[in-house]
ChimeraX commands (.cxc) that place a marker at each C-alpha (Angstrom):
marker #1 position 113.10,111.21,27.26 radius 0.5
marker #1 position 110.28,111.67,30.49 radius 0.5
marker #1 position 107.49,110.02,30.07 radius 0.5
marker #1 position 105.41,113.58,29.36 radius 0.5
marker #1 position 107.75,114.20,26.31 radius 0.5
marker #1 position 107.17,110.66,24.97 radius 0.5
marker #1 position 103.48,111.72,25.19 radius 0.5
marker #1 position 104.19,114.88,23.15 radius 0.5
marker #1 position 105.95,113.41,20.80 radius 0.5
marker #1 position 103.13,110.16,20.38 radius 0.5
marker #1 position 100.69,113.37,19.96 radius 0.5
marker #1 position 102.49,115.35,17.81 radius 0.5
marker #1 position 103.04,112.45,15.47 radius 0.5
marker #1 position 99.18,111.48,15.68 radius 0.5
marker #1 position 98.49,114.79,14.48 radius 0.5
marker #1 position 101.16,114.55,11.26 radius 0.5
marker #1 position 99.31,111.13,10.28 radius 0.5
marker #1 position 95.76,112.45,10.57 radius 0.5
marker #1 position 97.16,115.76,8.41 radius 0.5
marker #1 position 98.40,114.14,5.52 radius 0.5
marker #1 position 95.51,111.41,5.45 radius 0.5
marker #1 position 93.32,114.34,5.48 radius 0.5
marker #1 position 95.26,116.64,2.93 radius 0.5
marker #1 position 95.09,114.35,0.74 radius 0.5
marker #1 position 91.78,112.65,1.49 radius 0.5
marker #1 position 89.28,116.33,1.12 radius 0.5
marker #1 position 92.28,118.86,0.59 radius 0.5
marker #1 position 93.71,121.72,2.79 radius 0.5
marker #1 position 90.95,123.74,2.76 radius 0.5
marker #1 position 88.35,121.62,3.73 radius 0.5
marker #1 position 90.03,119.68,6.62 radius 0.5
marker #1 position 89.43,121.80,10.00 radius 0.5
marker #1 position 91.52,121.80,12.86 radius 0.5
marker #1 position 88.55,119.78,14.56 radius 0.5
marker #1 position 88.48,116.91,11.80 radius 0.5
marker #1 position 92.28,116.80,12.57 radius 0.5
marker #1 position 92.34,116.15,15.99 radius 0.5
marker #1 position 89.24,113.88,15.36 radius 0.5
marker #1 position 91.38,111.50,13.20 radius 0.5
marker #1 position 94.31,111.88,15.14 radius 0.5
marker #1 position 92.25,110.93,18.14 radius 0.5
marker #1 position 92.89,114.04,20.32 radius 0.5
marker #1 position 91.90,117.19,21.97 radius 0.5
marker #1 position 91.50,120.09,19.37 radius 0.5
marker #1 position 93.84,121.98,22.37 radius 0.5
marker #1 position 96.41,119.49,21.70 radius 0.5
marker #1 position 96.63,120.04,18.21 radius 0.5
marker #1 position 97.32,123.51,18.95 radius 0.5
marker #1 position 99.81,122.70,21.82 radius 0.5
marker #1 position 101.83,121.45,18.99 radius 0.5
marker #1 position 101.44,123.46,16.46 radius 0.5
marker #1 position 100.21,127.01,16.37 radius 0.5
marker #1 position 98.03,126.99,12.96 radius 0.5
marker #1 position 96.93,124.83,10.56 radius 0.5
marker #1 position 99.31,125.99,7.86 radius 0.5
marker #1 position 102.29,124.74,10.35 radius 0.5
marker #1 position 101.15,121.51,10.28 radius 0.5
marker #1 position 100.88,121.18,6.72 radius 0.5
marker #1 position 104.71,122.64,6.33 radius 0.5
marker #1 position 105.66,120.00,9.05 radius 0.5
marker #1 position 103.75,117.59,6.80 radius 0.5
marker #1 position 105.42,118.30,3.73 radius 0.5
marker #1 position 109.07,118.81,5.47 radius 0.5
marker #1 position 108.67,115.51,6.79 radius 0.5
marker #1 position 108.47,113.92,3.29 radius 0.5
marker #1 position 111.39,115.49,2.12 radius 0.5
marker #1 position 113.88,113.87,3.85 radius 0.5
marker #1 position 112.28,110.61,1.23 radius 0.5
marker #1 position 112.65,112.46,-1.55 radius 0.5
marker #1 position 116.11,114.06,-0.75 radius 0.5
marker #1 position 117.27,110.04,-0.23 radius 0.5
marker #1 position 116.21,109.34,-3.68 radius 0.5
marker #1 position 117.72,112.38,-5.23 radius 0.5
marker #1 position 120.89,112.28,-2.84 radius 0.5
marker #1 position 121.22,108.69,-4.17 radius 0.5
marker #1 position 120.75,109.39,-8.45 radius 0.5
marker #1 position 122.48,112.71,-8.37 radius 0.5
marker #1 position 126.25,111.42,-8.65 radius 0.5
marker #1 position 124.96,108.90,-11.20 radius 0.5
marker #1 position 123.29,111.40,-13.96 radius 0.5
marker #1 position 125.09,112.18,-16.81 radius 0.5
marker #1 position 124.42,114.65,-20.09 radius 0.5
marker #1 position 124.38,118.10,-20.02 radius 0.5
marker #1 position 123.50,120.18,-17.28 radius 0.5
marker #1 position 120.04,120.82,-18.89 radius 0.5
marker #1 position 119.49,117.18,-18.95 radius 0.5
marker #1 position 121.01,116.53,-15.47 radius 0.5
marker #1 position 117.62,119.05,-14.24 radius 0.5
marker #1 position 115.58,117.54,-16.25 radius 0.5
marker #1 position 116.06,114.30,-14.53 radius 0.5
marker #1 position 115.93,116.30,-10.80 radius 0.5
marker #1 position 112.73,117.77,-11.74 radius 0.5
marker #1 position 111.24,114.62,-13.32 radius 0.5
marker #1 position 112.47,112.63,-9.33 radius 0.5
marker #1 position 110.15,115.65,-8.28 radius 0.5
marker #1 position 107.39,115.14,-10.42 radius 0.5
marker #1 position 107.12,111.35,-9.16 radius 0.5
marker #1 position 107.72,111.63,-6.16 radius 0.5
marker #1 position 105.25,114.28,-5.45 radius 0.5
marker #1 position 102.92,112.61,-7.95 radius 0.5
marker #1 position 102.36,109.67,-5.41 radius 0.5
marker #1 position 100.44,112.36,-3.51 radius 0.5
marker #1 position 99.24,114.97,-5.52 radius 0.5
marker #1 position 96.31,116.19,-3.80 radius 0.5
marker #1 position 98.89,117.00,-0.65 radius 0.5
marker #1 position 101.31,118.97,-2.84 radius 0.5
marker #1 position 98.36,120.84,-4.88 radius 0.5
marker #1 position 97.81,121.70,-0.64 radius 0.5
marker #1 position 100.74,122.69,0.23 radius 0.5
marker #1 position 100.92,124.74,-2.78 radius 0.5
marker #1 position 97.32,125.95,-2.45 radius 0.5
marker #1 position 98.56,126.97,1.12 radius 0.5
marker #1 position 102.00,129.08,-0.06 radius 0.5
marker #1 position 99.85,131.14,-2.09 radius 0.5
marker #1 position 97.17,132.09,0.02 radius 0.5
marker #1 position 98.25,135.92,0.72 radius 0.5
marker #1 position 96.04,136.15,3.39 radius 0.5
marker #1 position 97.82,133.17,5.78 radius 0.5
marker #1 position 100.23,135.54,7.55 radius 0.5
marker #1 position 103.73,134.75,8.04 radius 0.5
marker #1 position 103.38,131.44,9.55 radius 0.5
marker #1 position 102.51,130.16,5.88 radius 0.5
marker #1 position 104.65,127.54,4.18 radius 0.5
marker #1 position 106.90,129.67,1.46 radius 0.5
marker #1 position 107.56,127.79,-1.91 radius 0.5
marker #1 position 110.87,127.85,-2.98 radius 0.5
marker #1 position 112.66,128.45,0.06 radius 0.5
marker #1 position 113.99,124.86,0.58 radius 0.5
marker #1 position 117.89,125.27,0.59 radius 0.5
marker #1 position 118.55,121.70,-0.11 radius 0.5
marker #1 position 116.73,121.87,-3.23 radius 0.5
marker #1 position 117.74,125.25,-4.17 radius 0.5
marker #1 position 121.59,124.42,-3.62 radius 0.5
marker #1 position 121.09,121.20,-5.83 radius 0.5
marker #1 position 119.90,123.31,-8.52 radius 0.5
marker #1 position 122.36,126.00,-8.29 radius 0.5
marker #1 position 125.07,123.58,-7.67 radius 0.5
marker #1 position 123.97,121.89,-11.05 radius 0.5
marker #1 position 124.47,125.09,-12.92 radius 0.5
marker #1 position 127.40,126.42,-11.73 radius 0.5
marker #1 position 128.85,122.82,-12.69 radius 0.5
marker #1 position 127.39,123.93,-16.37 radius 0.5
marker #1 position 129.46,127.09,-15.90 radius 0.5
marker #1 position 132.36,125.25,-15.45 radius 0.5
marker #1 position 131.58,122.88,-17.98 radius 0.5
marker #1 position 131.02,125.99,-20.52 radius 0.5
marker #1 position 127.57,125.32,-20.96 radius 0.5
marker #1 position 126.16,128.22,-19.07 radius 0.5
marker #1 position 127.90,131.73,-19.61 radius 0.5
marker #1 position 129.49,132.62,-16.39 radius 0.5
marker #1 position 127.67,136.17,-16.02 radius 0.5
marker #1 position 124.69,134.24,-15.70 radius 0.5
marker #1 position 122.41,135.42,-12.23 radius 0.5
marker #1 position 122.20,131.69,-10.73 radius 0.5
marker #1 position 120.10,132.59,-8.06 radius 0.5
marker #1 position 117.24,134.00,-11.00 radius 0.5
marker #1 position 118.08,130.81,-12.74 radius 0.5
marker #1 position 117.10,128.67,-9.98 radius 0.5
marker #1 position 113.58,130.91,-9.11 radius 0.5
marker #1 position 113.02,130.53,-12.62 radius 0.5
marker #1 position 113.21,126.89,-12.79 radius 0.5
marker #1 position 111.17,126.61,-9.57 radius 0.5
marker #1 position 108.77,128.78,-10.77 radius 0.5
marker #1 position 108.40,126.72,-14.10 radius 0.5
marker #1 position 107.71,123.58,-12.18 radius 0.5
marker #1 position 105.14,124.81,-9.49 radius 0.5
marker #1 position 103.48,126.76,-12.63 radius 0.5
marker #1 position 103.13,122.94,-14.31 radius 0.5
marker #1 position 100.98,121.91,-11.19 radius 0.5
marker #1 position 98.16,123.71,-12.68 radius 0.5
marker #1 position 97.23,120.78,-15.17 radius 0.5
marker #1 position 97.31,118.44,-12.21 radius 0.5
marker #1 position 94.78,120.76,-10.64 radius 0.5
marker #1 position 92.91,121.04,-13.73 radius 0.5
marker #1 position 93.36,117.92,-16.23 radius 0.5
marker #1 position 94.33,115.79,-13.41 radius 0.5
marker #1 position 97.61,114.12,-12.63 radius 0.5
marker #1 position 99.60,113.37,-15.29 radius 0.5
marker #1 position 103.28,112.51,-14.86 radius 0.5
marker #1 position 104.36,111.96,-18.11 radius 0.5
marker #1 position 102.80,115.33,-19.69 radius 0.5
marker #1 position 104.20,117.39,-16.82 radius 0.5
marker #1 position 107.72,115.89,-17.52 radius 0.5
marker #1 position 107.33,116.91,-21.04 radius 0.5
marker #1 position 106.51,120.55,-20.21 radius 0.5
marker #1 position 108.98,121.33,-17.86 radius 0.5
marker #1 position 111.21,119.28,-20.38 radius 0.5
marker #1 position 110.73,122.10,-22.85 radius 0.5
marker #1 position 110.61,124.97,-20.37 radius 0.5
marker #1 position 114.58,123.58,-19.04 radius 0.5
marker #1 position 115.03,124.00,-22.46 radius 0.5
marker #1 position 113.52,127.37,-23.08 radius 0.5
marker #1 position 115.88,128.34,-20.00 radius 0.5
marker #1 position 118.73,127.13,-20.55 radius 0.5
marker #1 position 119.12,128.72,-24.62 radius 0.5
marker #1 position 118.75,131.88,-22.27 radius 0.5
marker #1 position 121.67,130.72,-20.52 radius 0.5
marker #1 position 124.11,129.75,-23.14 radius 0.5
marker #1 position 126.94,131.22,-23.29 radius 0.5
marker link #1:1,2 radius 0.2
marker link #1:2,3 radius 0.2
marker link #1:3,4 radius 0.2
marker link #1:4,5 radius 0.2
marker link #1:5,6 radius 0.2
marker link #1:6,7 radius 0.2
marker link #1:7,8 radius 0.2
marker link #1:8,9 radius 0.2
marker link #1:9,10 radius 0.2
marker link #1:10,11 radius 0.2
marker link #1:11,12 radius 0.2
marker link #1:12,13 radius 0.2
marker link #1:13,14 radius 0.2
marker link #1:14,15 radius 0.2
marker link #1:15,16 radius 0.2
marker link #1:16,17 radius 0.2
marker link #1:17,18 radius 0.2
marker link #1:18,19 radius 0.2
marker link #1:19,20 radius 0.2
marker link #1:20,21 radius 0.2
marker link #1:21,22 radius 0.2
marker link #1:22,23 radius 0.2
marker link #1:23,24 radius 0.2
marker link #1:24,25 radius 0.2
marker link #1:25,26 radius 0.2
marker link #1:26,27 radius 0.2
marker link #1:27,28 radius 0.2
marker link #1:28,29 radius 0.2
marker link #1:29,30 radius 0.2
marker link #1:30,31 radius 0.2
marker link #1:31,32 radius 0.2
marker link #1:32,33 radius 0.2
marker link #1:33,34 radius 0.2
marker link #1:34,35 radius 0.2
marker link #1:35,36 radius 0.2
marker link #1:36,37 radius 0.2
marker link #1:37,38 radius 0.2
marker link #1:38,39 radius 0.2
marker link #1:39,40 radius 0.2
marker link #1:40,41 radius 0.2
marker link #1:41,42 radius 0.2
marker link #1:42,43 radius 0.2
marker link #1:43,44 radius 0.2
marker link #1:44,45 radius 0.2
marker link #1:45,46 radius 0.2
marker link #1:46,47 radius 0.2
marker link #1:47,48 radius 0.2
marker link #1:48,49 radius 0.2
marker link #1:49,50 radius 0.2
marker link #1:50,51 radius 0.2
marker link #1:51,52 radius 0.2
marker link #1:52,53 radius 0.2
marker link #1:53,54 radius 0.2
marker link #1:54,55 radius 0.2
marker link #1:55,56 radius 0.2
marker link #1:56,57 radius 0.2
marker link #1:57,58 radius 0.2
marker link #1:58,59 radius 0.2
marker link #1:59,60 radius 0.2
marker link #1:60,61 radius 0.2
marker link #1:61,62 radius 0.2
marker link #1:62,63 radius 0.2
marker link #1:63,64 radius 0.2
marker link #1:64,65 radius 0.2
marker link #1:65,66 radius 0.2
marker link #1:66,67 radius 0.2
marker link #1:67,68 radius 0.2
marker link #1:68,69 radius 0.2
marker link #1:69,70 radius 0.2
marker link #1:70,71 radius 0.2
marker link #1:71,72 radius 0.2
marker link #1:72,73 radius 0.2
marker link #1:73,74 radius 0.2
marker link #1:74,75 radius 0.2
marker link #1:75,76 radius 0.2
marker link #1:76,77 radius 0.2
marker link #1:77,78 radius 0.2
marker link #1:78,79 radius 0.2
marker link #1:79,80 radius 0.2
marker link #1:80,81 radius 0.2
marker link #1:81,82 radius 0.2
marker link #1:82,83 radius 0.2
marker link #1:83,84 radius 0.2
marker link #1:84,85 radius 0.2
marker link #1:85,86 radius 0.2
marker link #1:86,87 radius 0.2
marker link #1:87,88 radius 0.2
marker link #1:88,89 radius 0.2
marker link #1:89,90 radius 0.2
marker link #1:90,91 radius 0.2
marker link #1:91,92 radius 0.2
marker link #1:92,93 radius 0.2
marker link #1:93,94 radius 0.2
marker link #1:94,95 radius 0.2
marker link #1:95,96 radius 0.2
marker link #1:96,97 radius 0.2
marker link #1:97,98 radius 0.2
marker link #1:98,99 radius 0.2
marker link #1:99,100 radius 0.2
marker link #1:100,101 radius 0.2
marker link #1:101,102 radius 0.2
marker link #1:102,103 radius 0.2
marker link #1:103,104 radius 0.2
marker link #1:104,105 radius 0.2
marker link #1:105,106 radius 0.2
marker link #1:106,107 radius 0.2
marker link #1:107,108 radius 0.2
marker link #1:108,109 radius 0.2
marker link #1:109,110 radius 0.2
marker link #1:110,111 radius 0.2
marker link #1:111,112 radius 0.2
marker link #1:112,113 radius 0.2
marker link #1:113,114 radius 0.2
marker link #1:114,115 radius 0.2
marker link #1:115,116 radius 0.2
marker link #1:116,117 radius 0.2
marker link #1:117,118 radius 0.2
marker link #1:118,119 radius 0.2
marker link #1:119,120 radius 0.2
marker link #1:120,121 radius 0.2
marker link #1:121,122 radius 0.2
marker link #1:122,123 radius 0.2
marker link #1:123,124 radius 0.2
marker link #1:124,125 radius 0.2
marker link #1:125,126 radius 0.2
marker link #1:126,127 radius 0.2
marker link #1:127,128 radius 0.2
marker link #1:128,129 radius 0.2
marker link #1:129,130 radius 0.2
marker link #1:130,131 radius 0.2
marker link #1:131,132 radius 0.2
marker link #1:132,133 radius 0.2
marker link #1:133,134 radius 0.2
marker link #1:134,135 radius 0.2
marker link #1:135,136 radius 0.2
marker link #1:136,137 radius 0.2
marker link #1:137,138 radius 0.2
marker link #1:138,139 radius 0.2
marker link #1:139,140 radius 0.2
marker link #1:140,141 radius 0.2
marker link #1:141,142 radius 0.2
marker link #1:142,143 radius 0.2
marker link #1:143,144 radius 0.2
marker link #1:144,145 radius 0.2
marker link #1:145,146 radius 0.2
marker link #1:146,147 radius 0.2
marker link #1:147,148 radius 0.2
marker link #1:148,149 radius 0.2
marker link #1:149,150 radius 0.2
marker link #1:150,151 radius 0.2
marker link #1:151,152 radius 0.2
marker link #1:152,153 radius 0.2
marker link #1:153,154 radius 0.2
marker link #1:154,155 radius 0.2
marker link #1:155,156 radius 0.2
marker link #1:156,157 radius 0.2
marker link #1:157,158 radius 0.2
marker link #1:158,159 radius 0.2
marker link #1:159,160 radius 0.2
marker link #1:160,161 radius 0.2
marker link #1:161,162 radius 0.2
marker link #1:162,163 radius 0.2
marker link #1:163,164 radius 0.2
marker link #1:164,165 radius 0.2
marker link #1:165,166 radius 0.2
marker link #1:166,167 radius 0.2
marker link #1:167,168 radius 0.2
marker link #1:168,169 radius 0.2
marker link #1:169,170 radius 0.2
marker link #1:170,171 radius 0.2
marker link #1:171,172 radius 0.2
marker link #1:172,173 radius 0.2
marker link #1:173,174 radius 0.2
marker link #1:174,175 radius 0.2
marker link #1:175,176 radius 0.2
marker link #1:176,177 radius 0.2
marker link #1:177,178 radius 0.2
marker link #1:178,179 radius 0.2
marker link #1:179,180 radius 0.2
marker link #1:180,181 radius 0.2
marker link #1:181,182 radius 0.2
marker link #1:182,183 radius 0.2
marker link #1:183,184 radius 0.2
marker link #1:184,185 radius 0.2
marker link #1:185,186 radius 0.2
marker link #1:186,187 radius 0.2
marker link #1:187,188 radius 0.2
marker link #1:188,189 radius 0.2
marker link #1:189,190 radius 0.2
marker link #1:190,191 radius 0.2
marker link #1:191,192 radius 0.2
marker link #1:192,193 radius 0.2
marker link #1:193,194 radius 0.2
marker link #1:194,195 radius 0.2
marker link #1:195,196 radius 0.2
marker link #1:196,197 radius 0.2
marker link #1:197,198 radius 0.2
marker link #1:198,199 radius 0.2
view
């Protein structure tokens, strides 16, 4: 590595820090390009030599976490046991805590994948194949198990589930984080689901 990409690479990573501090600190909206680079100690024009936008950031902010929460989920998967509605149940309730240590960053990044107006540059929820495949790879095991009928659309089960748990999100925006009360409600909604699935 030359000396000028170590320096890219020191910046870049700068940048990342001062993101998430400030994600989380005021929230997506409110932290500015200029309070970024301010953090980060840097030139605004280097915070746009590495990333184009502020929503790229924030998706390199929240990509960069995953490879945490795809240990801890890599390492529990072989281990869970029950039914294949109980096996996501426990994947989404990993989620839950995991993104619960931060919850002000996710309610960003969320905030952020909904904004219509963002362009195509915007994070998109949902589109993680790691954590779509883990889904779908937990109910075709249910189809084999004969839990799940095997005419069952996977790939509508799957944007179903995801769209359950982002939907639960909106009682940490509004009531305030609350791990154990999200669990319960996407507890009932795997449920709801999965009747619709039986074969």
């Amino acid at each position: 590595m030359t000396l000028r990409s170590a320096r890219k690479e020191e910046t870049r990573r700068r940048v990342l820090d001062a993101s998430r501090e400030l994600f989380e600190e005021i929230g997506y909206d409110a932290a500015t390009i200029r309070d970024i680079a301010k953090r980060a100690g840097v030139s605004v024009g280097s915070v746009f030599t590495s990333f184009p936008s502020k929503a790229e950031v924030l998706t390199k902010v929240m990509q960069d976490r995953l490879t945490d929460l795809y240990g801890e989920l890599d390492r529990i998967l072989p281990h869970l046991r029950g039914s294949c509605a109980d096996r996501c149940r426990s994947m989404f309730a990993v989620h839950y805590a995991f993104e619960l240590r931060r919850p002000r960053l996710f309610l960003a990044y969320i905030s952020a994948a909904f904004d219509w107006s963002a362009g195509p540059r915007s994070p998109v929820f949902g589109a993680n194949a790691h954590l779509r495949g883990m889904i779908r790879d937990c109910l075709a095991e249910g189809i084999v198990r004969g839990e799940i009928r095997p005419d069952a659309d996977l790939d509508m089960a799957v944007d179903m589930l995801l769209a359950a748990y982002i939907w639960n999100w909106r009682l940490a925006a509004i009531e305030g984080p609350d791990k154990d009360k999200m669990v319960a409600q996407m507890d009932q909604q795997i449920g709801m689901i999965f009747a619709g699935l039986r074969p």
